[in-house]
TORVEXLUM-163885 format. One record per atom (N, C-alpha, C, O, CB): chain; residue in three letters; x, y, z; atom name. Coordinates in steps of 0.02 Angstrom, whole numbers. Glycine has a CB too. Example, Ala and Ser with C-alpha at 12.3 -4.5 7.8 and 13.67 -1.06 7.14 Angstrom:
BEGIN
c/r/px/py/pz/a
A/ALA/660/-284/390/N
A/ALA/615/-225/390/CA
A/ALA/660/-165/390/C
A/ALA/712/-166/423/O
A/ALA/565/-224/452/CB
A/SER/642/-112/354/N
A/SER/684/-53/357/CA
A/SER/645/2/394/C
A/SER/670/57/402/O
A/SER/704/-30/286/CB
This chain:
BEGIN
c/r/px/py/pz/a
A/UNK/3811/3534/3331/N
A/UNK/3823/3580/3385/CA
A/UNK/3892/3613/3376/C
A/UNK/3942/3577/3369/O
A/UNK/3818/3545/3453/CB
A/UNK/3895/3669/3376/N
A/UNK/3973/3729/3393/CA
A/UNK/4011/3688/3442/C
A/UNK/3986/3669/3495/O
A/UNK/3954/3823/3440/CB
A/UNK/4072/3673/3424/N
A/UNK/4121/3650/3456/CA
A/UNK/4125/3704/3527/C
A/UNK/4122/3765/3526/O
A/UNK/4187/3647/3404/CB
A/UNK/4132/3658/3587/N
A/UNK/4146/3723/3627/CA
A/UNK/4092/3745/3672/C
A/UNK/4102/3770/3728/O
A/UNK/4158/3781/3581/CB
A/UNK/4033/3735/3645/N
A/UNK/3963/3745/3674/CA
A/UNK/3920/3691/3692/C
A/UNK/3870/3700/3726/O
A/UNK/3926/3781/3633/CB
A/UNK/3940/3628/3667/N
A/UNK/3897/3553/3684/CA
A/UNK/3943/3541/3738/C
A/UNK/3986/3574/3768/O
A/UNK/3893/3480/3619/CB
A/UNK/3914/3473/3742/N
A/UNK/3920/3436/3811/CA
A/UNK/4004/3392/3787/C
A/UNK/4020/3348/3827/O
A/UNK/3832/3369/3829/CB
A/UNK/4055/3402/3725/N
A/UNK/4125/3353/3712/CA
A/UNK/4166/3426/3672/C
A/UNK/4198/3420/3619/O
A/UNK/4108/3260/3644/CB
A/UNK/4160/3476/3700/N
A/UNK/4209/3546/3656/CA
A/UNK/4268/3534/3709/C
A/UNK/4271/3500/3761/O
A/UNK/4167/3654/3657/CB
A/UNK/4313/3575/3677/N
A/UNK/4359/3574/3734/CA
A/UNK/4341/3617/3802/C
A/UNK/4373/3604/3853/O
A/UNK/4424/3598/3707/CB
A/UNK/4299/3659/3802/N
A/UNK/4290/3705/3846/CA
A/UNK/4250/3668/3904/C
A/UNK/4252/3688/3963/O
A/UNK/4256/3766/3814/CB
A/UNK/4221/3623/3887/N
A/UNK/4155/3582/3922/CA
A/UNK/4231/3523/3960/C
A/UNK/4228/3506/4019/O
A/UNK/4069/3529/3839/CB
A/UNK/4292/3499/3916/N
A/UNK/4337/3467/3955/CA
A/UNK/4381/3484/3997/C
A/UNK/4415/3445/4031/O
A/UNK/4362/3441/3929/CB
A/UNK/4387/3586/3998/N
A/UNK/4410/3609/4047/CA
A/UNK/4347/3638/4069/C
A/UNK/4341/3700/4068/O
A/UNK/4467/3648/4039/CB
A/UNK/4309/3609/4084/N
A/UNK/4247/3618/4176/CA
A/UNK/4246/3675/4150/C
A/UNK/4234/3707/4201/O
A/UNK/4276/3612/4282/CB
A/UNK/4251/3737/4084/N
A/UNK/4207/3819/4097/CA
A/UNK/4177/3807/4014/C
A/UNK/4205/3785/3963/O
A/UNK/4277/3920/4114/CB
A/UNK/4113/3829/4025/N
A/UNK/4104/3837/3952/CA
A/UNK/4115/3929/3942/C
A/UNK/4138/3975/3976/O
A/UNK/4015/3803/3927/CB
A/UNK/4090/3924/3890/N
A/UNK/4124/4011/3888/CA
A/UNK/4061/4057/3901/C
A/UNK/4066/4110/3871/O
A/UNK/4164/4040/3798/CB
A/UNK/4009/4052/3933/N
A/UNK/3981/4092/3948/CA
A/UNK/3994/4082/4018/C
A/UNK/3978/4134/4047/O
A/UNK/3924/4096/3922/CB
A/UNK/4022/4028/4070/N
A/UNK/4066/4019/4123/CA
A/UNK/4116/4072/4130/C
A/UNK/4115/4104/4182/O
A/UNK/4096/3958/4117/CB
A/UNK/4164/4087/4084/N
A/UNK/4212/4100/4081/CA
A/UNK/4220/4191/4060/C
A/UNK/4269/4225/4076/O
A/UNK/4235/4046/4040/CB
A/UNK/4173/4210/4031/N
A/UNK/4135/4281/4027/CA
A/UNK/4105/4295/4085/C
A/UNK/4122/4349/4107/O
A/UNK/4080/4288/3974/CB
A/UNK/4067/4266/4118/N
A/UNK/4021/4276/4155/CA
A/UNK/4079/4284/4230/C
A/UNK/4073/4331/4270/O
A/UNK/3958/4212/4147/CB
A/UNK/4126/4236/4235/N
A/UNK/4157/4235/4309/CA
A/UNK/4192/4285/4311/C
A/UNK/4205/4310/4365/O
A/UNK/4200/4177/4332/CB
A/UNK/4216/4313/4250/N
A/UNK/4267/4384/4223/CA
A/UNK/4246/4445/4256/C
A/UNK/4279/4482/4292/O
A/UNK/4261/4404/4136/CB
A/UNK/4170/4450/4233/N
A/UNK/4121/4525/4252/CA
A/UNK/4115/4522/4329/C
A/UNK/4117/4571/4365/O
A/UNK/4029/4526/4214/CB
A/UNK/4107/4454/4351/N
A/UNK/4073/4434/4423/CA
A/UNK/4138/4464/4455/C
A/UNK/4191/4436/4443/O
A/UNK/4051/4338/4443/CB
A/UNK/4137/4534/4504/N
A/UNK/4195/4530/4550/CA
A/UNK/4159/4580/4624/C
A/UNK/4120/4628/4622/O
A/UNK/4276/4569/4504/CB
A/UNK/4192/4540/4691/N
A/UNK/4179/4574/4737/CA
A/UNK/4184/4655/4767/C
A/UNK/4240/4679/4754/O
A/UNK/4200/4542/4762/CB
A/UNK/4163/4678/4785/N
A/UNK/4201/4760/4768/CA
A/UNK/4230/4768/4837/C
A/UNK/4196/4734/4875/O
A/UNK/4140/4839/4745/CB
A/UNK/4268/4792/4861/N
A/UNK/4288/4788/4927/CA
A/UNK/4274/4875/4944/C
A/UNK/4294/4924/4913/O
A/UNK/4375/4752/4937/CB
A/UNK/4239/4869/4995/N
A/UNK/4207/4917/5048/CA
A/UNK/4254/4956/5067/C
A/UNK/4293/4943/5112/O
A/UNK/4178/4887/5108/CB
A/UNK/4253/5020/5026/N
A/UNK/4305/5076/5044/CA
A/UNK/4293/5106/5097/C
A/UNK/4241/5106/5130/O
A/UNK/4312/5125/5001/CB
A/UNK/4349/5138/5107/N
A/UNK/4373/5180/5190/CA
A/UNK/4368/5234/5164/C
A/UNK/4388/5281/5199/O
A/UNK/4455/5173/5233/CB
A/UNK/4344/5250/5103/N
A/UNK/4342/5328/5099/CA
A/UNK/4267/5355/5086/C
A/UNK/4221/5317/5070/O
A/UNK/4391/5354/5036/CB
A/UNK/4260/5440/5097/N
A/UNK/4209/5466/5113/CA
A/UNK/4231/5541/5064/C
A/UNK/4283/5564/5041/O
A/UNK/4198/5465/5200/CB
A/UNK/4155/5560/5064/N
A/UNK/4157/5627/5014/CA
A/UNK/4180/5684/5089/C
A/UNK/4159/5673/5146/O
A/UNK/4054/5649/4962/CB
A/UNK/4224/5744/5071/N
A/UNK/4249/5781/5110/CA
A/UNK/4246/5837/5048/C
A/UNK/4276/5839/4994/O
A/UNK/4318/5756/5148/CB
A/UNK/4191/5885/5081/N
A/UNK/4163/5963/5060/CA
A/UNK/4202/6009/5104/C
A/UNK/4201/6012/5165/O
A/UNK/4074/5979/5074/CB
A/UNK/4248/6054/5051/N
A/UNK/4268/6104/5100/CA
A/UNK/4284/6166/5048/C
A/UNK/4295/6159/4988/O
A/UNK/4338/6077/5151/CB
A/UNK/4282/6225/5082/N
A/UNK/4302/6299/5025/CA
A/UNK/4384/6307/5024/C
A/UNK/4424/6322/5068/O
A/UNK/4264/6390/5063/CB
A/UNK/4390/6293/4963/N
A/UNK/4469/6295/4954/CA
A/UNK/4458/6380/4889/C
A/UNK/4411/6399/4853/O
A/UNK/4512/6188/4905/CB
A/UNK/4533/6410/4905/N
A/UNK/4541/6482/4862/CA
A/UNK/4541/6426/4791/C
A/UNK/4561/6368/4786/O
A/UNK/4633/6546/4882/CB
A/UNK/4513/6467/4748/N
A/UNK/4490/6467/4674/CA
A/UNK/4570/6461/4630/C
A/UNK/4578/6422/4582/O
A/UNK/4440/6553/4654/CB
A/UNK/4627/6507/4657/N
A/UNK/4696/6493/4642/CA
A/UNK/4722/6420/4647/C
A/UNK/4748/6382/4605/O
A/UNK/4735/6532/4686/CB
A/UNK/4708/6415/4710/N
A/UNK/4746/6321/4711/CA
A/UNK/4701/6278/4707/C
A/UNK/4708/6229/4743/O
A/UNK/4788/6289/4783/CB
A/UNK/4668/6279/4684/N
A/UNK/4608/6235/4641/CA
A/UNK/4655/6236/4574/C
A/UNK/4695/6191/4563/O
A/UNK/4513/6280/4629/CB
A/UNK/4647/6293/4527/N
A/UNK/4656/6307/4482/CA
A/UNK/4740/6293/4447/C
A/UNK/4758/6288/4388/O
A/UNK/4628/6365/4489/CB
A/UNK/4784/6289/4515/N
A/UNK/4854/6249/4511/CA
A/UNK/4846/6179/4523/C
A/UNK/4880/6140/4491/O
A/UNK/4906/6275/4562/CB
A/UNK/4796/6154/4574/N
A/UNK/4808/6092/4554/CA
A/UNK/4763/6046/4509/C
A/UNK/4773/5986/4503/O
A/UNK/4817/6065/4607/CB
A/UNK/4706/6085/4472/N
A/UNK/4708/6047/4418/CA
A/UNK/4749/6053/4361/C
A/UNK/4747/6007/4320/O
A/UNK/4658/6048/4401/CB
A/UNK/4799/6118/4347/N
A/UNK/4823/6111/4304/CA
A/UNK/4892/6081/4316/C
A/UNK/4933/6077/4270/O
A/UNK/4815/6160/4274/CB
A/UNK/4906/6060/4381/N
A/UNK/4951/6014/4393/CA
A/UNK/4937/5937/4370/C
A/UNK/4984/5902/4350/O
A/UNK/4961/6020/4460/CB
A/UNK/4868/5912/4372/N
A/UNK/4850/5853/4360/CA
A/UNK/4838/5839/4283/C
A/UNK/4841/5787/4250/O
A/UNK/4795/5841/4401/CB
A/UNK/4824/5898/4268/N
A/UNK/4825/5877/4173/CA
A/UNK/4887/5911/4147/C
A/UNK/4891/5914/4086/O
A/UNK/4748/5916/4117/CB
A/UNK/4931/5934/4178/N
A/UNK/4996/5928/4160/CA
A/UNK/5037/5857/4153/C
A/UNK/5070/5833/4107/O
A/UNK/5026/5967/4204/CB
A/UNK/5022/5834/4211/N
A/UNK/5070/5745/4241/CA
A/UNK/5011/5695/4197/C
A/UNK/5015/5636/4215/O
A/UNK/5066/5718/4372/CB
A/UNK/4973/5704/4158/N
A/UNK/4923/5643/4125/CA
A/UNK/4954/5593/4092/C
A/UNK/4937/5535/4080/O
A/UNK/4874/5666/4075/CB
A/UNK/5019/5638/4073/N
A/UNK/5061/5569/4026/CA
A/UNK/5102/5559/4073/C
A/UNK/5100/5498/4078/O
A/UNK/5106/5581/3946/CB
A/UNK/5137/5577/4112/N
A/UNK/5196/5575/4162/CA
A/UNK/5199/5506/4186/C
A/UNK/5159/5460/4175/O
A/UNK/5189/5627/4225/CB
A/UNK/5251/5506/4220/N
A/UNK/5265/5430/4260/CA
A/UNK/5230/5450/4344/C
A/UNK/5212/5407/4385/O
A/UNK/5376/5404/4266/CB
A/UNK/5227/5525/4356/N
A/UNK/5195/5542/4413/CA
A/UNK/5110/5575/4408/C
A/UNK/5083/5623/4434/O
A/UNK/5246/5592/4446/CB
A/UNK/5090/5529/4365/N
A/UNK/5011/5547/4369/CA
A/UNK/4971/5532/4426/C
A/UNK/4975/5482/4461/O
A/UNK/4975/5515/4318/CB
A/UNK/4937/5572/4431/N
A/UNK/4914/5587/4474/CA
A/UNK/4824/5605/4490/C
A/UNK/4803/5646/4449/O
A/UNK/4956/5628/4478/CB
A/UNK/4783/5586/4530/N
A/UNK/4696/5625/4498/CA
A/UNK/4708/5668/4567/C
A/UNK/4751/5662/4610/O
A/UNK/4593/5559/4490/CB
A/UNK/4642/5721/4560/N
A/UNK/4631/5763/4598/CA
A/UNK/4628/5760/4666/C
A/UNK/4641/5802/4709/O
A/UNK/4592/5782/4580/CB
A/UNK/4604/5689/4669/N
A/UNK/4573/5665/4747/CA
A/UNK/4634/5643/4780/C
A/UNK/4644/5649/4840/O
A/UNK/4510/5594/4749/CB
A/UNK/4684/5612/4729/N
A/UNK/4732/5563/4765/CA
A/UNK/4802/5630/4776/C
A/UNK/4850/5620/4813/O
A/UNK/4756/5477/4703/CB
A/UNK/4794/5697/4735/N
A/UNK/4830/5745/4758/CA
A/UNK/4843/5775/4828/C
A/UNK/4891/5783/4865/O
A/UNK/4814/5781/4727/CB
A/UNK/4750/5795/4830/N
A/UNK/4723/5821/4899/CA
A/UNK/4728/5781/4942/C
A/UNK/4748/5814/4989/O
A/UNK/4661/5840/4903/CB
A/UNK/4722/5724/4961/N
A/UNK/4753/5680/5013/CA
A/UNK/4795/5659/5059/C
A/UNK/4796/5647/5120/O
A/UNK/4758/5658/5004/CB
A/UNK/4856/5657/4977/N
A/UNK/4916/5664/5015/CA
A/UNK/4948/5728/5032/C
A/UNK/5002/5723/5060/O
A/UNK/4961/5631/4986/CB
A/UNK/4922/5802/5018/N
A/UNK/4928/5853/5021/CA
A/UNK/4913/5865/5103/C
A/UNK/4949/5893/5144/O
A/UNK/4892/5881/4967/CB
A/UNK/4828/5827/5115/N
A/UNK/4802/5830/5187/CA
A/UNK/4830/5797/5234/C
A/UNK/4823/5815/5292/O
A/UNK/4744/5811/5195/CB
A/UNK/4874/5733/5214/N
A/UNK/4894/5692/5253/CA
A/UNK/4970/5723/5261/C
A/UNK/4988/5725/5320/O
A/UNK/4882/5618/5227/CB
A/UNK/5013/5746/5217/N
A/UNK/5070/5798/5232/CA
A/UNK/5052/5841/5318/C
A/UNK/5072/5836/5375/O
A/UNK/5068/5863/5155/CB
A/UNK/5003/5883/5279/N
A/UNK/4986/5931/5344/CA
A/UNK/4978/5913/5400/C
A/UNK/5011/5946/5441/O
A/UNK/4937/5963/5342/CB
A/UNK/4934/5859/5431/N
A/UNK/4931/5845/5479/CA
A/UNK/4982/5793/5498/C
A/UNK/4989/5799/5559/O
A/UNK/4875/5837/5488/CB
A/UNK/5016/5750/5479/N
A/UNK/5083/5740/5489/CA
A/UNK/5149/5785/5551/C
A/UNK/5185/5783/5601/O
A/UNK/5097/5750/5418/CB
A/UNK/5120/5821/5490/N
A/UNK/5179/5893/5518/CA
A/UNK/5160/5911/5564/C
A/UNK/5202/5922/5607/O
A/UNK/5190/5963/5480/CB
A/UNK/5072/5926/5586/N
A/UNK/5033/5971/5636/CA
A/UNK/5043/5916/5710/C
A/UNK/5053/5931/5768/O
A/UNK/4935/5987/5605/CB
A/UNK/5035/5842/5674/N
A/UNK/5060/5786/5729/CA
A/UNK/5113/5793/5754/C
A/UNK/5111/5798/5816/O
A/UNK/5067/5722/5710/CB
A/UNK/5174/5798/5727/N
A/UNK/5260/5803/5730/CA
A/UNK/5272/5868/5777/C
A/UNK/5306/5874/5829/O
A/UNK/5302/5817/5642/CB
A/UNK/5240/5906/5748/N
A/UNK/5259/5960/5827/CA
A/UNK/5198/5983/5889/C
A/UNK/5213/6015/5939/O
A/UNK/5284/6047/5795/CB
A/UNK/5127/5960/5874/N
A/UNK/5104/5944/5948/CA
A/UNK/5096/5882/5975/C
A/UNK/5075/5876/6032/O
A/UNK/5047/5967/5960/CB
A/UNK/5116/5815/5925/N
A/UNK/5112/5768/5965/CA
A/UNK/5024/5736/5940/C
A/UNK/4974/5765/5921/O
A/UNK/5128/5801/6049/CB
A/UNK/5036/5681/5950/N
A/UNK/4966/5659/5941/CA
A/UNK/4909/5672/5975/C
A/UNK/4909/5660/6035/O
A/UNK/4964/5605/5942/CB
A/UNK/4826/5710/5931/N
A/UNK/4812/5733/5950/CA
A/UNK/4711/5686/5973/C
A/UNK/4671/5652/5940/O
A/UNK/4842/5789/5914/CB
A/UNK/4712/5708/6030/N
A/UNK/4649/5651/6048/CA
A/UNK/4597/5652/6005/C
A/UNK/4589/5691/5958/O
A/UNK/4614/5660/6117/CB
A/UNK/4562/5610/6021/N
A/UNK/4484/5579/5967/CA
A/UNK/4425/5613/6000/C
A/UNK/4413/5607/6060/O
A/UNK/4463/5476/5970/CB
A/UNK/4384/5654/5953/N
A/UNK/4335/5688/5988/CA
A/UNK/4297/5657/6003/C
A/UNK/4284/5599/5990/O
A/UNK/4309/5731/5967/CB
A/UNK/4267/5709/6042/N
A/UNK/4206/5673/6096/CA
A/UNK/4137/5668/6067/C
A/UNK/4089/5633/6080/O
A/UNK/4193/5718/6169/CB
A/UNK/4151/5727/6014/N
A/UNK/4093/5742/5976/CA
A/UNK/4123/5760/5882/C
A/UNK/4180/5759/5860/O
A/UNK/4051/5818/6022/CB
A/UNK/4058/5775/5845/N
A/UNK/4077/5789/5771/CA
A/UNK/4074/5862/5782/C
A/UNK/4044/5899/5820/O
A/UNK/4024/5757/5706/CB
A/UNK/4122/5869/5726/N
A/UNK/4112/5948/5720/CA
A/UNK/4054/5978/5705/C
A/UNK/4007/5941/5690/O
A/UNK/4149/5974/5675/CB
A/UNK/4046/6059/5706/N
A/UNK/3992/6084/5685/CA
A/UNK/4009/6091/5616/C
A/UNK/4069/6103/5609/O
A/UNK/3971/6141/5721/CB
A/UNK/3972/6088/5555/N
A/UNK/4002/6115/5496/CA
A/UNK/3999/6185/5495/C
A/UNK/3966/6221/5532/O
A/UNK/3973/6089/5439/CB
A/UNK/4039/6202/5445/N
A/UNK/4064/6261/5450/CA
A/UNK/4095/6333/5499/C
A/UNK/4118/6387/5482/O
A/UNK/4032/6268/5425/CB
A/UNK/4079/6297/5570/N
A/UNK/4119/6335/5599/CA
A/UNK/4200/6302/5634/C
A/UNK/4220/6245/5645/O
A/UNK/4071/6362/5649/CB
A/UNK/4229/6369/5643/N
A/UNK/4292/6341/5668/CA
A/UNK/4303/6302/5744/C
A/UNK/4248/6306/5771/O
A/UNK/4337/6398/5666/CB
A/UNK/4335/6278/5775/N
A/UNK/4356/6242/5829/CA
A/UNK/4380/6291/5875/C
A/UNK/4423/6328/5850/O
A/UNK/4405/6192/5812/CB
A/UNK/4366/6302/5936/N
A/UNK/4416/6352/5961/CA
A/UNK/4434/6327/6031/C
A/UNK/4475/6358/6065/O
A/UNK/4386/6430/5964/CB
């Protein structure tokens, strides 16, 4: 028998054999994201700056992907939109898509 794979390898004397030890590697829980797909018409210009902002920074120490740009880009804005009206209440209802709020 392959050392390692019977019942006296060393792997069998530390409690994993190695298909244990492969196998517990792949095995992982995925934790249940807070995030959601968000469809919206952005100008064709700042699309077009910020992807070539993101494959500009690919080697950079400030890399960056598309999604994690727009985010904090969205989370800037309403920040700011918070900061000068103040926090703003939880609707009562969902929006309509595509039309505006008035």
């Amino acid at each position: 028998m392959t050392k390692g794979l019977g019942t006296k390898g060393k792997f069998q004397r530390a409690g994993k054999s190695p298909v244990d030890m492969v196998a517990s590697d792949k095995i992982t829980k995925k934790k249940k994201s807070d995030k959601t797909t968000f469809t919206t018409h952005v100008s064709l210009t700042i699309i077009e700056r910020a992807r070539n902002c993101v494959a500009a920074l690919y080697m950079d120490e400030d890399r960056t992907s598309l999604s994690q740009l727009v985010e904090r880009g969205l989370l800037k804005e309403v920040e700011k939109l918070e900061k000068k009206h103040g926090a703003f209440p939880e609707r009562k209802q969902a929006l309509i898509k595509g039309s505006m709020v008035s």
